[in-house]
Steps between C-alpha positions, in 0.01 A plus 500: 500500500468149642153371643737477845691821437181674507427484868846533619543877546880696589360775754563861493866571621463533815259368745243737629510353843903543497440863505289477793781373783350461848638712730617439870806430700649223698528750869070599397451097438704431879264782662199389376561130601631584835154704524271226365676180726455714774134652447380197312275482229230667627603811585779541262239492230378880627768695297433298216187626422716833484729354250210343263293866544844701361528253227199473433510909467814595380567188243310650167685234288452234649120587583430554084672118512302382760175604368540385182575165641185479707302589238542184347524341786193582669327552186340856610643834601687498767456697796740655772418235767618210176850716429551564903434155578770327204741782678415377858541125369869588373639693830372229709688203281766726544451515918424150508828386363668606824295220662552251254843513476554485923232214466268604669270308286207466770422842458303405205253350421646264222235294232665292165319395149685219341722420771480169404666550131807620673503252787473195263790678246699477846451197542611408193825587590540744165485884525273718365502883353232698709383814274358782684437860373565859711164358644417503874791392721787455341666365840228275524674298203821572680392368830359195371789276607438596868104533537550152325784279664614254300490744152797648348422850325766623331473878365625584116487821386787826315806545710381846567182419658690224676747751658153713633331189616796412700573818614109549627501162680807567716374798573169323632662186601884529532486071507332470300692323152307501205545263223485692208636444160635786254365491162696628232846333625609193288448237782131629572373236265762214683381636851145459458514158334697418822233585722253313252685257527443455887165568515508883596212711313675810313296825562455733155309765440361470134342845460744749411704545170821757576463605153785336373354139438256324309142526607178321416176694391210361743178618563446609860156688663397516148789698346846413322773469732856358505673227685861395518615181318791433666396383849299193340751459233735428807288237649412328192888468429471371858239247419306618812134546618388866531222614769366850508512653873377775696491603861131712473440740777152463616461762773596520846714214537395276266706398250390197183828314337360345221693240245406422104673260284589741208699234268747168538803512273621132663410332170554785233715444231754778326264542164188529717658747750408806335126436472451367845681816664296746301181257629613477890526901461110529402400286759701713753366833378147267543551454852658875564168604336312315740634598781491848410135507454429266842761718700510845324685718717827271534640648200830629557615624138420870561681600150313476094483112483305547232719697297526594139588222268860452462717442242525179288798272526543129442507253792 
């Protein structure tokens, strides 16, 4: 086995996290939006505290992942207040999106880190891959475009979740028109080289392998863990920059967007593709680390990231 074979890993089958499909319907998604636009934030968030408390109870699985995960994260033993509070964090990103996506942006209260990375890669008039992770507020990334004027997101992710994501937003927002792109179809590639192309930033999250691609052993909290190749494959194809992002929920309403330059593929050649990829991953598992540590309980993967070593296969 190659020196660069030996950190590119073929996960199990099957995802663990496929297993795990979240559950809801489009008529619960109408109800609960209807409830929350008319009750507003404030007192919509009552029966929430209901739904994180029955999670929080009647989720064993997920609680064995989530304390494992804190662990390392907080570096002590986590108590019921730590696991109650990462549940709390994820209902309310979850709430919060049916704000977000009616833009009712001044709701929040709204601070950036490295703003100025993205605004100056806008300026440039070239696009840009933005990297998050199923970290704080996923719409956050999504509503970029429109807390921002001016900034074209565009939203890339498996025709499946594409279908749900769609599906969820009319049923929030039936005006709402997302601009997503389908990965896996044979103009993905074409359609987000387009949008480069322009100037739009390409949303990707970079976290998750479905089991069926090659991933990259990294070292995350401490402990092995494995990344996906093929998301910064695609933008180094691209020849794009890469920035890590995350929407962290702070409490109340605070919410911190913070940018990281992660790795610029403008100026790298075919023979040195495969080294700076496997680089630009370490540096985002760096940054995913940090914020991890900084905001612990915006951790979203509630599955066995840190699962058994898989199987060898070459890149």
């Amino acid at each position: 086995m190659s020196p660069k074979s030996a950190n590119l890993m073929e996960p199990r089958a099957r995802a663990d996290w496929i297993k795990h499909r979240e559950r809801g319907s489009n008529t619960l998604l109408r109800i609960m939006a209807f409830i929350s636009l008319r009750l507003g934030r404030t007192l919509s968030r009552i029966p929430l505290y209901g739904i994180a408390v029955y999670f929080f109870l009647f989720a064993p699985n997920a609680r064995g992942h989530s304390l494992r995960y804190l662990r390392l994260a907080l570096g002590r033993a986590p108590r019921a207040r730590d696991r109650f509070r990462q549940v709390l964090s994820f209902a309310t990103s979850i709430h919060d999106r049916v704000y977000l996506i009616n833009e009712q942006f001044e709701l929040f209260n709204i601070t950036l880190d490295g703003e100025p990375w993205v605004l100056a890669q806008a300026d440039s008039g070239r696009g840009a891959m933005l990297m998050g992770a199923h970290m704080g507020s996923f719409e956050m990334i999504h509503s970029l475009g429109r807390y921002r004027r001016g900034l074209e997101v565009a939203m890339a992710m498996y025709e499946e979740n594409a279908r749900k994501i769609n599906a969820t937003l009319a049923a929030i927002n039936p005006r709402m028109v997302p601009d997503i792109v389908s990965l896996g179809r044979i103009d993905a590639m074409l359609n987000i080289a387009e949008r480069l192309e322009r100037g739009a930033f390409v949303g990707v999250l970079g976290d998750r392998t479905l089991g069926t691609e090659p991933a990259q052993a990294v070292t995350l909290l401490g402990e092995r863990a494995y990344l996906p190749t093929g998301p910064m494959r695609a933008a180094a194809i691209l020849r794009c920059p890469v920035y890590f992002m995350a929407g962290l929920y702070r409490g109340g309403n605070n919410y911190h967007v913070v940018f990281a330059p992660v790795a610029d593929f403008s100026a790298t050649s075919a023979p040195d593709r495969a080294a700076a990829v496997s680089a630009a991953i370490e540096r985002y598992a760096a940054v995913l680390d940090q914020y991890c540590r900084s905001d612990p309980y915006n951790w979203f993967n509630f599955y066995d990231f840190w699962r058994a070593t898989p199987q060898v296969s070459p890149p």
